[in-house]
N, C-alpha and C positions, 0 to 999 in steps of 0.2 A: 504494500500500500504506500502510494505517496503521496504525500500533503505539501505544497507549496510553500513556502515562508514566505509570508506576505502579511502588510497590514493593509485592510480596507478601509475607503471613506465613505461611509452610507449618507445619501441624504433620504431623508426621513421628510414628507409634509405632512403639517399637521394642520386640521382646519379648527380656526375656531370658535370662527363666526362665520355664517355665511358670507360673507365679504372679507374676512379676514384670514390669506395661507401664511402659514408661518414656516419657514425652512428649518432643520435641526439640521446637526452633520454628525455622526456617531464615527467614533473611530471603532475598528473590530478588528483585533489581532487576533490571528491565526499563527503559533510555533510553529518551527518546521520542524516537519518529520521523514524520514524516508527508510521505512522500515520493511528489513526485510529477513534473512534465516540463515545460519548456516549450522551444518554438521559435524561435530567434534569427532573427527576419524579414529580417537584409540577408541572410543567408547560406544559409538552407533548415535547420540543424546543429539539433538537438534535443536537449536537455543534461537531467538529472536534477537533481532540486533538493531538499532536505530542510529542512524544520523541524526547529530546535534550539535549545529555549528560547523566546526572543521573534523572534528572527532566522531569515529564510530564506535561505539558503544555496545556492549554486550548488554539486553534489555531482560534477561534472567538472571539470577545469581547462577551462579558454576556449580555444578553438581558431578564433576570427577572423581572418584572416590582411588585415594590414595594409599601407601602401605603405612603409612605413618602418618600422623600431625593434621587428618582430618577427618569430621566427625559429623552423624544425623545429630539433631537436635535431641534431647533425651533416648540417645541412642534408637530413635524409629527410624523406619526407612519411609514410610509418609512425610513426614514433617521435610527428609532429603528432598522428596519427589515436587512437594511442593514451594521450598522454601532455599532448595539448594545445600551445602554441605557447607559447617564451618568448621576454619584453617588455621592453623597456627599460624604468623610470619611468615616464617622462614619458608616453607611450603608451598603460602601461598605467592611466594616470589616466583617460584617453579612451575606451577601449575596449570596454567591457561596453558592453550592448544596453541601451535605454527600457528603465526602470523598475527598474533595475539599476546598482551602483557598485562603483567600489573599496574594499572596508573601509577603515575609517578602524585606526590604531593600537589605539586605546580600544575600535571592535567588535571585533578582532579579541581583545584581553584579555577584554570578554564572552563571548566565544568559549568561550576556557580555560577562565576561571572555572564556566560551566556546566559544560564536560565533566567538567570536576576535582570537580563535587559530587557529580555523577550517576555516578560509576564509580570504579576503581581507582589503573589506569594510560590517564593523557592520550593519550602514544602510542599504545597500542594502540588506545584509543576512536576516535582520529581516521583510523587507516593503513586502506586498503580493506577491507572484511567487520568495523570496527569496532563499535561499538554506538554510536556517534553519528550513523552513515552521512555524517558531511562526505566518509570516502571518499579522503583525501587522497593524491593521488597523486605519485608523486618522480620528477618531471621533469627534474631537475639544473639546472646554468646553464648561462649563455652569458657570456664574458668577450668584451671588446671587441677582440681580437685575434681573435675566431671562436673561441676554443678553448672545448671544449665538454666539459664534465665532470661525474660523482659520480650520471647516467643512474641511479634504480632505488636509490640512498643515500642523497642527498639531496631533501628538497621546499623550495622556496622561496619564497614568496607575496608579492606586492607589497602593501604598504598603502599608502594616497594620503598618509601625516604623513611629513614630513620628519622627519631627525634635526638637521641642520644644513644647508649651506649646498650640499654635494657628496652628501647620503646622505640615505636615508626608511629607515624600520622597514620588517623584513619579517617574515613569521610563517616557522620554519626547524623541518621535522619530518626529523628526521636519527636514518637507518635504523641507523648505528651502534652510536650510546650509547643506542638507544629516547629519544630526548631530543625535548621541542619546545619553543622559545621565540621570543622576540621578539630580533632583531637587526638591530642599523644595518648596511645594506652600499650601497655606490656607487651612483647611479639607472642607472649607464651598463651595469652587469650585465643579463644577459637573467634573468628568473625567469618559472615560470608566473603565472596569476593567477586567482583564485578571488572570483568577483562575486557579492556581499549585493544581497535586494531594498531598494527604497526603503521 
């Protein structure tokens, strides 16, 4: 499916009186979207992928299931299917399929900054049926004791930049405060992960 990026200029008349037209002029943004599929060859899994800006975008979370360092949500394989598998760091540095990467910190701020010109509210543009179609879906985490939390509240994204020496940037869309930003948290957390093309 492909959606144009464009804004319109509606003119609207409106009568008020018999003798009186009055003209409006409505602006009506339409995001671009150009959305289309491809197929993760170790795995057969067929993921949805959107242009946004100059970036393509994986429009699912990744659901590769690896020998180490990634995991279903309270161990289901449902919650995988639908919500994608969360990654330790280091892993999820590895993970995405040829021709595909971990955002870096700085894509993932291009990221925003697009949405945030093109629309409103960021939240909203990025959370599923948004008008950016990234689609974001709120997987929650994984703490390194198995405990597994915030399912369906929180999204958590792996970027591949470090903050320091124990911690990377992650992108965090948290269904609460409608809020999305960039935060330092532990590599050793499980998060989903969302892969830019090359």
């Amino acid at each position: 499916m492909r959606i144009i990026f464009t804004s319109l200029l509606i003119l609207i008349s409106i009568f008020v009186s018999p003798k009186q037209l009055v003209n409006m002029s409505l602006d009506v943004r339409i995001v671009n979207q150009d959305t289309t599929r491809f197929t993760d060859s170790r795995d057969g899994k067929t993921y949805k992928t959107v242009k946004i800006g100059n970036q393509i975008w994986m429009a699912e979370n990744l659901n590769f299931k690896t020998s180490k360092g990634s995991w279903c949500y309270d161990g289901k394989n449902l919650n995988c299917n639908e919500f994608g598998r969360l990654y330790d760091c280091e892993t999820a540095k590895t993970v995405c399929p040829d021709g595909w990467h971990l955002p870096s910190e700085s894509e993932f701020k291009t990221l925003l900054r697009y949405v945030e010109s093109n629309g409103t509210n960021v939240f909203n543009d990025l959370v599923m049926d948004g008008n950016s179609g990234f689609s974001a879906l709120l997987g929650g985490r994984r703490y390194s004791d198995n405990e597994c939390t915030s399912l369906g509240d929180f999204g958590h994204f792996w970027s591949s930049s470090a903050s320091d020496f124990s911690r990377a940037w992650s992108l965090l869309v948290y269904k609460h405060t409608e809020t999305v930003n960039m935060r330092s948290s532990f590599t050793s957390i499980g998060y989903s992960v969302r892969c830019v093309k090359d």
